[in-house]
mmJSON file of the N, C-alpha and C atoms, coordinates in Angstrom:
{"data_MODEL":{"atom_site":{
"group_PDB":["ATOM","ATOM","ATOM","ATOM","ATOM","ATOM","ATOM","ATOM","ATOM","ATOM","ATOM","ATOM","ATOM","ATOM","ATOM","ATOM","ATOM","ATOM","ATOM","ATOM","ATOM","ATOM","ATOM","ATOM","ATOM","ATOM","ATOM","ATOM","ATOM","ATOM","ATOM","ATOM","ATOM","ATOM","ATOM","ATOM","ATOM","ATOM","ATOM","ATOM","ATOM","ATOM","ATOM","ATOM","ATOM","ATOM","ATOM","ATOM","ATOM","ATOM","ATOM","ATOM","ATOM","ATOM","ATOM","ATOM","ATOM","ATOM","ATOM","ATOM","ATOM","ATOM","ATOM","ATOM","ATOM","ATOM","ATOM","ATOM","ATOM","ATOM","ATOM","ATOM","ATOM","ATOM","ATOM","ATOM","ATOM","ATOM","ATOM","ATOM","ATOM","ATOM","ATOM","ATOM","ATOM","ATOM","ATOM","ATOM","ATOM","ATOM","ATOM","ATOM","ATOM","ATOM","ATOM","ATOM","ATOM","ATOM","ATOM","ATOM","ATOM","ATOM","ATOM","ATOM","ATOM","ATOM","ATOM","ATOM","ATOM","ATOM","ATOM","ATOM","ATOM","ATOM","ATOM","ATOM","ATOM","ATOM","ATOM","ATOM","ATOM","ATOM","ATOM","ATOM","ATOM","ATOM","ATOM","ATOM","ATOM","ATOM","ATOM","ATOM","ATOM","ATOM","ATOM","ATOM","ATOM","ATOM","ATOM","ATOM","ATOM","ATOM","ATOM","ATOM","ATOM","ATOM","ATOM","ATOM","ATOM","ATOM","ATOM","ATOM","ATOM","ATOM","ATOM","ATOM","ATOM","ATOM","ATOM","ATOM","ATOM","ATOM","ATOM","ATOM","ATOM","ATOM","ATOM","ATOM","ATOM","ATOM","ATOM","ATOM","ATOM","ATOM","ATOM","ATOM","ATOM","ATOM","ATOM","ATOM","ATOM","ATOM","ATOM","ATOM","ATOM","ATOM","ATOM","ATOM","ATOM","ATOM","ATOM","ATOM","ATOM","ATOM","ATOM","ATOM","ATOM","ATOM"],
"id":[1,2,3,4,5,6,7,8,9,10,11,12,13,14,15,16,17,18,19,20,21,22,23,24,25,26,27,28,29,30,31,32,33,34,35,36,37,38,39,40,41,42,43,44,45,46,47,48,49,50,51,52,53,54,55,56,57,58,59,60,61,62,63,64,65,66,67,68,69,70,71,72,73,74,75,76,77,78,79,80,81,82,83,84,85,86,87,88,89,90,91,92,93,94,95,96,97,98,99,100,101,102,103,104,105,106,107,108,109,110,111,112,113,114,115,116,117,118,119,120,121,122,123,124,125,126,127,128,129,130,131,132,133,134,135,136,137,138,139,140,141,142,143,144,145,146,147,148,149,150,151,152,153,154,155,156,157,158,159,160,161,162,163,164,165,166,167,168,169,170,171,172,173,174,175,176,177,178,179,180,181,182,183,184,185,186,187,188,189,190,191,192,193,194,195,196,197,198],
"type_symbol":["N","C","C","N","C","C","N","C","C","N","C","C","N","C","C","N","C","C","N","C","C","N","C","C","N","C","C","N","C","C","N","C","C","N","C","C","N","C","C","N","C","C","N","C","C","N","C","C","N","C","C","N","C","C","N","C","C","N","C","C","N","C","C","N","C","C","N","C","C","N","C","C","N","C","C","N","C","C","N","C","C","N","C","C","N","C","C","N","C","C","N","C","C","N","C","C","N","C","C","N","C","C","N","C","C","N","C","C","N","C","C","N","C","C","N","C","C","N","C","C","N","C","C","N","C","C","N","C","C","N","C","C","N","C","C","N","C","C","N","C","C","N","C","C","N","C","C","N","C","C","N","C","C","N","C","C","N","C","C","N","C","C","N","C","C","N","C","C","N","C","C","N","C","C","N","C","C","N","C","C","N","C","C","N","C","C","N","C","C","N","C","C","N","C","C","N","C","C"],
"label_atom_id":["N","CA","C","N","CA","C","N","CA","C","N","CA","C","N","CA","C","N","CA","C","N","CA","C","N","CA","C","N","CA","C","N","CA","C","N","CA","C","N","CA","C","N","CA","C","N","CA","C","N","CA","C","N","CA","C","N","CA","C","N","CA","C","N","CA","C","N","CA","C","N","CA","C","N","CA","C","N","CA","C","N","CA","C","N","CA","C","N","CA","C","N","CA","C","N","CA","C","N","CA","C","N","CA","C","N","CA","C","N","CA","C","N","CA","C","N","CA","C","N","CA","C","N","CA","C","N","CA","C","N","CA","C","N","CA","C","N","CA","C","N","CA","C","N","CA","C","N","CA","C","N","CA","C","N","CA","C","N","CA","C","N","CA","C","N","CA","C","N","CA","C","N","CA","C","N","CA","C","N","CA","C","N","CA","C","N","CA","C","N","CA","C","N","CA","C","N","CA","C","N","CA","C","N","CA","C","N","CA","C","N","CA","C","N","CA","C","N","CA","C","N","CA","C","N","CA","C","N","CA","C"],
"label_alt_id":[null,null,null,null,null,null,null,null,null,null,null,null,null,null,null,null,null,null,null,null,null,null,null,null,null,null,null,null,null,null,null,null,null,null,null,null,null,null,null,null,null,null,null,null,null,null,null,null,null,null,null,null,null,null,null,null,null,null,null,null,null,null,null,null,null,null,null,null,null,null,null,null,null,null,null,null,null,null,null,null,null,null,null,null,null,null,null,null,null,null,null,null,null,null,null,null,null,null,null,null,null,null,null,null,null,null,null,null,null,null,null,null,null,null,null,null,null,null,null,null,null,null,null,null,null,null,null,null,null,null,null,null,null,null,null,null,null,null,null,null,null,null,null,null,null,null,null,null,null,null,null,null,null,null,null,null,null,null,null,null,null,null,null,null,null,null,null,null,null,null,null,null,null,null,null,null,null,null,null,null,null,null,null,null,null,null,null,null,null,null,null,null,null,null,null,null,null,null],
"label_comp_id":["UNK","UNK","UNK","UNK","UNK","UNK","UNK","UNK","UNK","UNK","UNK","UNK","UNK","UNK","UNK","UNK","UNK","UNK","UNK","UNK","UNK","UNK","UNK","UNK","UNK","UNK","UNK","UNK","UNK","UNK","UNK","UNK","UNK","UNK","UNK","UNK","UNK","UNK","UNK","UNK","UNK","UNK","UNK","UNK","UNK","UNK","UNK","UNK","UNK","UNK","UNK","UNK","UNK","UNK","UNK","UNK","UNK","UNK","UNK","UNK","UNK","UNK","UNK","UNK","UNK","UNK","UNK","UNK","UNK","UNK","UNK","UNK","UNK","UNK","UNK","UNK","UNK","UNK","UNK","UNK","UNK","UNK","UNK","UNK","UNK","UNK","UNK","UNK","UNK","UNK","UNK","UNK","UNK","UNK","UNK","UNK","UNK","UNK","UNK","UNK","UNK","UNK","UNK","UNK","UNK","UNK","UNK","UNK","UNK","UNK","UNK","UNK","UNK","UNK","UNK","UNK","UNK","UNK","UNK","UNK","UNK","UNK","UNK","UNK","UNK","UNK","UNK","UNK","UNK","UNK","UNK","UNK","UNK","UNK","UNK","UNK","UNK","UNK","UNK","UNK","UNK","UNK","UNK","UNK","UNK","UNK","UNK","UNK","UNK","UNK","UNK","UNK","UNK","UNK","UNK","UNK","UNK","UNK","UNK","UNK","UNK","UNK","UNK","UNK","UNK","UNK","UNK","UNK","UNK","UNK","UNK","UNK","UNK","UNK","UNK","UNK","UNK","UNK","UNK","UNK","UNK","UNK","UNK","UNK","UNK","UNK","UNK","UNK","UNK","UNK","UNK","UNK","UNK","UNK","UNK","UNK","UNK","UNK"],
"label_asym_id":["A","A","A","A","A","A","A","A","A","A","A","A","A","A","A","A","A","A","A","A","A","A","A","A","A","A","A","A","A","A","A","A","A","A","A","A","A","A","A","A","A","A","A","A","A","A","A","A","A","A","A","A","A","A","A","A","A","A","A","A","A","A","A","A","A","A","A","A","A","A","A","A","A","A","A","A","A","A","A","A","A","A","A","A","A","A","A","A","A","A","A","A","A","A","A","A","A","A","A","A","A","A","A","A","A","A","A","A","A","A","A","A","A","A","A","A","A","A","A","A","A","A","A","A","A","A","A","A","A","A","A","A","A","A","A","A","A","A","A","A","A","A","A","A","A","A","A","A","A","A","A","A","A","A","A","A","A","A","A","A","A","A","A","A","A","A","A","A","A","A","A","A","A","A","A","A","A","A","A","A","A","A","A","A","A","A","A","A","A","A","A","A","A","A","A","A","A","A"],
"label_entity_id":["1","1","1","1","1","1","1","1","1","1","1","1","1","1","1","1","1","1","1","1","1","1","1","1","1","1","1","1","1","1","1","1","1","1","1","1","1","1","1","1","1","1","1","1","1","1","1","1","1","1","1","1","1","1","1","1","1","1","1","1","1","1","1","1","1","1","1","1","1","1","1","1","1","1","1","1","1","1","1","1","1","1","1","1","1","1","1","1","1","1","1","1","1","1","1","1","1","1","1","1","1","1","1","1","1","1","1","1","1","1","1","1","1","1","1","1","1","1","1","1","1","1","1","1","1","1","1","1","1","1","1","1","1","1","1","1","1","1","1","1","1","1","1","1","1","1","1","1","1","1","1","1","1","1","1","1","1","1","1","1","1","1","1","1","1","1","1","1","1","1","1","1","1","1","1","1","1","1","1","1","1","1","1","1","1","1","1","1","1","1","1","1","1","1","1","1","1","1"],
"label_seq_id":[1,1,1,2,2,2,3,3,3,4,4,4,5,5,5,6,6,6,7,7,7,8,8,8,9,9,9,10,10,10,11,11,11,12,12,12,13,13,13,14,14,14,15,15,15,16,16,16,17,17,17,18,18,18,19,19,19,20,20,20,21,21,21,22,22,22,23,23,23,24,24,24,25,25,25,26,26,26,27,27,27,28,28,28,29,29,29,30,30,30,31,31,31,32,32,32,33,33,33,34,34,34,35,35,35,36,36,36,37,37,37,38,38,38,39,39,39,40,40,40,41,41,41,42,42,42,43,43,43,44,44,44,45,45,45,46,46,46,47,47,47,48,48,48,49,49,49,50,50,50,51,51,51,52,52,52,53,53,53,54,54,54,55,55,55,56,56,56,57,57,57,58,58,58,59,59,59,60,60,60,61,61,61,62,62,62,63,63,63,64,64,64,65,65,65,66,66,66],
"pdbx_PDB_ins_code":[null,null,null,null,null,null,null,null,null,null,null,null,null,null,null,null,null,null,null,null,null,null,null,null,null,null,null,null,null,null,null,null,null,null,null,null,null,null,null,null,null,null,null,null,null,null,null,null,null,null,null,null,null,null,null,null,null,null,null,null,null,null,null,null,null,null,null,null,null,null,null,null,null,null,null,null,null,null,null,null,null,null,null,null,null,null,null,null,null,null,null,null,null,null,null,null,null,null,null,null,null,null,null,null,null,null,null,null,null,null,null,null,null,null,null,null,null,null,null,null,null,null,null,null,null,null,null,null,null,null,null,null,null,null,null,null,null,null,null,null,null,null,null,null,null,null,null,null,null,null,null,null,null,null,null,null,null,null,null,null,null,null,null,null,null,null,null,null,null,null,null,null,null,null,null,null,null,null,null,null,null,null,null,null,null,null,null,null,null,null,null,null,null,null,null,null,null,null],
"Cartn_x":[71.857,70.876,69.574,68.777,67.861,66.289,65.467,64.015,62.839,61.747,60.881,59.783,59.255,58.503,57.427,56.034,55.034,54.909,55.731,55.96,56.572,57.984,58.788,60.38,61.013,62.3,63.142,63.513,64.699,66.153,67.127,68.511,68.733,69.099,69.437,71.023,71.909,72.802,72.763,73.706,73.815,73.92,72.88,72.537,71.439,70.718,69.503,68.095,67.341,66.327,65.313,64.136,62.766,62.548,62.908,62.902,63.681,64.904,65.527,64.98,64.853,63.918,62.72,61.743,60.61,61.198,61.961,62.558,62.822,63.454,64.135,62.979,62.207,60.578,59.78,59.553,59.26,59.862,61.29,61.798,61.84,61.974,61.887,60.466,59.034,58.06,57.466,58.677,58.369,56.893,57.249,56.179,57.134,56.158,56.761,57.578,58.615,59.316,58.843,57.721,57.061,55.397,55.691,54.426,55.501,56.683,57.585,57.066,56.54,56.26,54.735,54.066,52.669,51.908,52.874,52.177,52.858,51.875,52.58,53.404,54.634,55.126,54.966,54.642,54.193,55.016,55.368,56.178,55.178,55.408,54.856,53.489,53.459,52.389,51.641,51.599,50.335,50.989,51.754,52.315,52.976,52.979,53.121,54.416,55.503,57.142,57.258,58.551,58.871,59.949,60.388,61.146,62.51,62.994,64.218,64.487,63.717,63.552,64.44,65.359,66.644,66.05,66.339,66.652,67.273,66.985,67.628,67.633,68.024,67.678,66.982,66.088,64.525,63.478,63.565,62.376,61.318,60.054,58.663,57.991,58.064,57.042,56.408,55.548,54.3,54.177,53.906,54.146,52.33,51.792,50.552,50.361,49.486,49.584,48.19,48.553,47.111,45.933],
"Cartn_y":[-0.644,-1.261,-0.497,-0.449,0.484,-1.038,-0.425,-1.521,-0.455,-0.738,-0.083,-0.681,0.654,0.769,1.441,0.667,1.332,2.575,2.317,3.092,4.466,3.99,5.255,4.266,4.848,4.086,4.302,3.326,3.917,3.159,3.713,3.203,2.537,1.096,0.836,-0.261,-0.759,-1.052,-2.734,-3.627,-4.674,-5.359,-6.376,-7.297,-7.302,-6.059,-5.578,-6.701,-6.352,-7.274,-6.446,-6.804,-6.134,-5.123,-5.518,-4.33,-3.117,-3.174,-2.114,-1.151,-1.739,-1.125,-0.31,-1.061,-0.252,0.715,0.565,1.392,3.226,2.638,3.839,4.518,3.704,4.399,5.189,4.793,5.295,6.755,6.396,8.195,8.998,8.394,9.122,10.026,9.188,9.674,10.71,10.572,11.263,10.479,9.28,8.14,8.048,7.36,6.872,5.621,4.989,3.922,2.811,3.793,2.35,1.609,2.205,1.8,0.054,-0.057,-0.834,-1.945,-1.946,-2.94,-3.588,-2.758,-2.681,-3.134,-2.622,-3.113,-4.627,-4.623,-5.732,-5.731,-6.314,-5.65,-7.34,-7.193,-7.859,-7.595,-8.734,-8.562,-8.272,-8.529,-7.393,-8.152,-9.641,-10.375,-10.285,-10.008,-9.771,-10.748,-11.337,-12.329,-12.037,-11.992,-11.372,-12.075,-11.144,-11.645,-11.049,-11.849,-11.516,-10.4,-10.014,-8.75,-8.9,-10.423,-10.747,-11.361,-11.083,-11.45,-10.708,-11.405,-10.621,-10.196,-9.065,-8.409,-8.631,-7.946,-8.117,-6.662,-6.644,-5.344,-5.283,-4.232,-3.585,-4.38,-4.56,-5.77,-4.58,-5.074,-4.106,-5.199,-3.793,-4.073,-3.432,-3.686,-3.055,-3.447,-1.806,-1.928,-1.332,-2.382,-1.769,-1.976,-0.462,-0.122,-1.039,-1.513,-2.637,-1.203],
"Cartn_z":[68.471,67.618,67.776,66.857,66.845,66.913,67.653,67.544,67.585,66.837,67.26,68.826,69.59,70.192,70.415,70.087,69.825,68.562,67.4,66.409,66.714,67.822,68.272,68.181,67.175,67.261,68.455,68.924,69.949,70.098,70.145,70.273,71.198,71.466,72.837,72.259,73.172,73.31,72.834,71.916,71.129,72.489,72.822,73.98,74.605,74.338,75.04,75.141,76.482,76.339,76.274,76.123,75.943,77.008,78.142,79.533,79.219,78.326,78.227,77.453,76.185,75.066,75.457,76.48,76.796,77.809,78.616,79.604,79.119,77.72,76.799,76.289,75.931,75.355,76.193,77.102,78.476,78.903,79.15,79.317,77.863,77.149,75.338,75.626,75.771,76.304,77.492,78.182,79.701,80.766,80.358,80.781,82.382,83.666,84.344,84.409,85.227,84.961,85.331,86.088,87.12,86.064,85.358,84.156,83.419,83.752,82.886,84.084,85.057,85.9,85.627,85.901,85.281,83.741,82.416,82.04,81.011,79.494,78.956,77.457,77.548,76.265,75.149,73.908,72.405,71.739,71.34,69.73,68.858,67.31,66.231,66.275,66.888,65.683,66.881,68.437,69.414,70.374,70.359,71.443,72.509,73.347,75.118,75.77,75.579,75.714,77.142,78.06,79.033,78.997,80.088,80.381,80.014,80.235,79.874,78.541,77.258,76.358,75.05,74.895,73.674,72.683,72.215,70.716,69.805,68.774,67.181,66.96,66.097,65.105,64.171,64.34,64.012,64.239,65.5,66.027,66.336,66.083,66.602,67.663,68.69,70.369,70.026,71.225,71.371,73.042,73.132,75.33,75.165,75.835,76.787,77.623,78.187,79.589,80.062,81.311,82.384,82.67],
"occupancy":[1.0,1.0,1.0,1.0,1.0,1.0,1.0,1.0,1.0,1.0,1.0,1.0,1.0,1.0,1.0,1.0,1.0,1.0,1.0,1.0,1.0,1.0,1.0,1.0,1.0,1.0,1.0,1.0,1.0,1.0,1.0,1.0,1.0,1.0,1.0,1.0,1.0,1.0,1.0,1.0,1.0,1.0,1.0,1.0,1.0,1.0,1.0,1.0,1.0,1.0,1.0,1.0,1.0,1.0,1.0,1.0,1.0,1.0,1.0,1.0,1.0,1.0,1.0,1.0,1.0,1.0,1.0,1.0,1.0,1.0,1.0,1.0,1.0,1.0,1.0,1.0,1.0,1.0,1.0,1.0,1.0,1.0,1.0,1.0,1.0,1.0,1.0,1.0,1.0,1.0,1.0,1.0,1.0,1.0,1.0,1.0,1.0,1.0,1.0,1.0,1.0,1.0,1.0,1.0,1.0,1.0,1.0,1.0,1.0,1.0,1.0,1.0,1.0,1.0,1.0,1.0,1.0,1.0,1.0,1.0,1.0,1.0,1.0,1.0,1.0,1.0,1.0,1.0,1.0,1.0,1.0,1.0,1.0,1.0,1.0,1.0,1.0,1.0,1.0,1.0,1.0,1.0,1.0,1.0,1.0,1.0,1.0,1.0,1.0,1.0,1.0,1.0,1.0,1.0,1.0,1.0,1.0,1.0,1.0,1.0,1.0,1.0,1.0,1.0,1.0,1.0,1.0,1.0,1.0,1.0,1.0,1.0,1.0,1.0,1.0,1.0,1.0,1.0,1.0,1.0,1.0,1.0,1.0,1.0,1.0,1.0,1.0,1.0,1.0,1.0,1.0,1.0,1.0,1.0,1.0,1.0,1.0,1.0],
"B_iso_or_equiv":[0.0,0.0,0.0,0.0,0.0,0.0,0.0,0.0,0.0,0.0,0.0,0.0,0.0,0.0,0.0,0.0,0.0,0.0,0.0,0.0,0.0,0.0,0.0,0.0,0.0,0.0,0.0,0.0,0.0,0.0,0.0,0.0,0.0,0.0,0.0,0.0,0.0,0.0,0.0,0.0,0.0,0.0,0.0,0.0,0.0,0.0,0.0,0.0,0.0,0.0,0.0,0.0,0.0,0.0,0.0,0.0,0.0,0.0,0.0,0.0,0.0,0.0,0.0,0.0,0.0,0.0,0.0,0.0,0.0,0.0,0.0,0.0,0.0,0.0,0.0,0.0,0.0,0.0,0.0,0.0,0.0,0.0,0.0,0.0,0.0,0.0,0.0,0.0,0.0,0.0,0.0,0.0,0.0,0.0,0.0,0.0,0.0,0.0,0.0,0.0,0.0,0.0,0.0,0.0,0.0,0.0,0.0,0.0,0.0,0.0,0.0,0.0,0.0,0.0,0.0,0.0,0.0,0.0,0.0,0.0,0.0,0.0,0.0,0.0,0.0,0.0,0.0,0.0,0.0,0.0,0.0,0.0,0.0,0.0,0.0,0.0,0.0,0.0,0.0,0.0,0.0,0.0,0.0,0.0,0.0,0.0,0.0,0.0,0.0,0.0,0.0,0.0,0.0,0.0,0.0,0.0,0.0,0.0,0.0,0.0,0.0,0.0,0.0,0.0,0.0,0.0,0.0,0.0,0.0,0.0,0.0,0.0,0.0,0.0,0.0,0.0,0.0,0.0,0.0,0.0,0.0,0.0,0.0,0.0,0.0,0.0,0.0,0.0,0.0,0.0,0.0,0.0,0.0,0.0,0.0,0.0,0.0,0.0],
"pdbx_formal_charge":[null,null,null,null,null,null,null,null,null,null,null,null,null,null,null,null,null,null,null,null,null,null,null,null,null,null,null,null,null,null,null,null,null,null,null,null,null,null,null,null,null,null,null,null,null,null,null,null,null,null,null,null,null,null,null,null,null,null,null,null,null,null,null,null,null,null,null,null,null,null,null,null,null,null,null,null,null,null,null,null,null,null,null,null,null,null,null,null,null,null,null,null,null,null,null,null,null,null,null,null,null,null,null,null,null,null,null,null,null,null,null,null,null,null,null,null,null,null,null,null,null,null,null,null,null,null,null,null,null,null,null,null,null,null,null,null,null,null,null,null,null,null,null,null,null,null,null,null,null,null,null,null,null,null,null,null,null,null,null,null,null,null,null,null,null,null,null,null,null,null,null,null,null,null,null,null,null,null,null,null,null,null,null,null,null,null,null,null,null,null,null,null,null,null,null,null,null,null],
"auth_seq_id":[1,1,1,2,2,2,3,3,3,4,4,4,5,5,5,6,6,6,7,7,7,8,8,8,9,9,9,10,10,10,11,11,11,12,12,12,13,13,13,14,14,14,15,15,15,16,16,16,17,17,17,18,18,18,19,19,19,20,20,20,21,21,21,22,22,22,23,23,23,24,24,24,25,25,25,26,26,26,27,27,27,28,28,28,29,29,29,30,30,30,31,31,31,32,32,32,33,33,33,34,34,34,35,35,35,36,36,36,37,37,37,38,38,38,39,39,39,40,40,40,41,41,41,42,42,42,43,43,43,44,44,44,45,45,45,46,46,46,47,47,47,48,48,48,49,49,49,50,50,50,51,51,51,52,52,52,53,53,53,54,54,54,55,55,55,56,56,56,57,57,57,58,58,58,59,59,59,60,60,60,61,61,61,62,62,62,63,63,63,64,64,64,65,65,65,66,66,66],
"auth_comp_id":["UNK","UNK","UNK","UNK","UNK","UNK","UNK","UNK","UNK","UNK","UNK","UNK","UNK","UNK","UNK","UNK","UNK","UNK","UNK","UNK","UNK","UNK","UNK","UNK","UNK","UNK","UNK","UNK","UNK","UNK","UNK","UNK","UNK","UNK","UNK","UNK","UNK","UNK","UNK","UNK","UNK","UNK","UNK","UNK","UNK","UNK","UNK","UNK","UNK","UNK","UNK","UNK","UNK","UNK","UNK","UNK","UNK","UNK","UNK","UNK","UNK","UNK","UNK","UNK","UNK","UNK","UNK","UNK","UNK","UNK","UNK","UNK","UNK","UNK","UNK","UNK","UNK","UNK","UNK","UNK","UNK","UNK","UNK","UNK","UNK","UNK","UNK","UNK","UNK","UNK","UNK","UNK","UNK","UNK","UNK","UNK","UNK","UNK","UNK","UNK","UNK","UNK","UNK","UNK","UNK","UNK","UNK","UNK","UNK","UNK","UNK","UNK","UNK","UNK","UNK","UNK","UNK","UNK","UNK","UNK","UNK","UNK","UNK","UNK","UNK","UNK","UNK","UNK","UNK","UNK","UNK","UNK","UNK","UNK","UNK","UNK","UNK","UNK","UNK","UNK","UNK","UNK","UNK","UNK","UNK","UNK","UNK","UNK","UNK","UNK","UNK","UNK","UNK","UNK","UNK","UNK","UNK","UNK","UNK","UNK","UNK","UNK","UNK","UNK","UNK","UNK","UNK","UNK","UNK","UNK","UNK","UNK","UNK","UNK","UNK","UNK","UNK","UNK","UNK","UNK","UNK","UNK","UNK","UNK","UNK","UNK","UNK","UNK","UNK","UNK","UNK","UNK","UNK","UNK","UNK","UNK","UNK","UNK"],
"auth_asym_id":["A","A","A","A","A","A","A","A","A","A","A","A","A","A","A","A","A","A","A","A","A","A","A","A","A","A","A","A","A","A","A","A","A","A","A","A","A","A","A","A","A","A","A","A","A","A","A","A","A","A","A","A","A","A","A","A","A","A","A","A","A","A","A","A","A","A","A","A","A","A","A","A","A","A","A","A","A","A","A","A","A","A","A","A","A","A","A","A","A","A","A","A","A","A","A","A","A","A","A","A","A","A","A","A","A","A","A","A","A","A","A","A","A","A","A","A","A","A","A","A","A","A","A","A","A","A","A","A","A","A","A","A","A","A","A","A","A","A","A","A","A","A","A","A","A","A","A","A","A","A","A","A","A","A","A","A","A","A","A","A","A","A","A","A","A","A","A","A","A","A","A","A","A","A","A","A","A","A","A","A","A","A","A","A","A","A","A","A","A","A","A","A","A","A","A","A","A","A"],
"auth_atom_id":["N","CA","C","N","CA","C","N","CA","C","N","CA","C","N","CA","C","N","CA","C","N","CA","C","N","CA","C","N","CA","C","N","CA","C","N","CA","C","N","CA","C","N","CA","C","N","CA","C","N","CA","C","N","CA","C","N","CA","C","N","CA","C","N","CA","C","N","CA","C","N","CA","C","N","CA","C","N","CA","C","N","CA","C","N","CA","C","N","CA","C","N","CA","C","N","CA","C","N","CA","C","N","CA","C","N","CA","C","N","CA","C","N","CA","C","N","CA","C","N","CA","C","N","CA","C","N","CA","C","N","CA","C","N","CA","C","N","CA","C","N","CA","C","N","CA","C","N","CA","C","N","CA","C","N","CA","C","N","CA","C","N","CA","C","N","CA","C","N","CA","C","N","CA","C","N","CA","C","N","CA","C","N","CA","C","N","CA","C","N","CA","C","N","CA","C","N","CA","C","N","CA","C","N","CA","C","N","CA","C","N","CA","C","N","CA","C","N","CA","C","N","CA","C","N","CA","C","N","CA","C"],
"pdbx_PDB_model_num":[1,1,1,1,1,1,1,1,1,1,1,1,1,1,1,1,1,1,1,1,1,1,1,1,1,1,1,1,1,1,1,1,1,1,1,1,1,1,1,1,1,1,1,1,1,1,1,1,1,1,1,1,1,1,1,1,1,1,1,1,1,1,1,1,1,1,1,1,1,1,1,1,1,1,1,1,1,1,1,1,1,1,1,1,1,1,1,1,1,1,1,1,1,1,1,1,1,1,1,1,1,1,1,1,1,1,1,1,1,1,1,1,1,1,1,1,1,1,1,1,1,1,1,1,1,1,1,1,1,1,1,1,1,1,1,1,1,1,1,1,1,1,1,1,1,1,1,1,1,1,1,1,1,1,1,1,1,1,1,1,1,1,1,1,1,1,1,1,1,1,1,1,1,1,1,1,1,1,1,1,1,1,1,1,1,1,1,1,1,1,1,1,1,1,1,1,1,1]
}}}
């Protein structure tokens, strides 16, 4: 299933939660992994979701860094 992150699509696997997604964005980026601890990831409309939080397909995050 494909979601966007931070206006970078990325592929991740049908079950995925928000941790995975940013996880994938992260090495897509050559970002550290340890930034996935640190900072905070938003769905499209500004609302501040947890790590274990399920997907759909073509959902838009938004990961910012603390």
């Amino acid at each position: 299933m494909k979601v966007q992150v931070n206006r970078t699509v990325v592929d991740i696997f049908d079950g995925a939660q928000s941790q995975h997604a940013v996880l994938r964005y992260l090495v897509h980026r050559r970002l550290a992994k340890s930034l996935l601890k640190t900072g905070r990831i938003q769905d499209a409309w500004g609302h501040d979701i947890g790590l274990d939080a399920p997907l759909h397909e073509g959902q838009i995050l938004k990961f910012k860094i603390k």
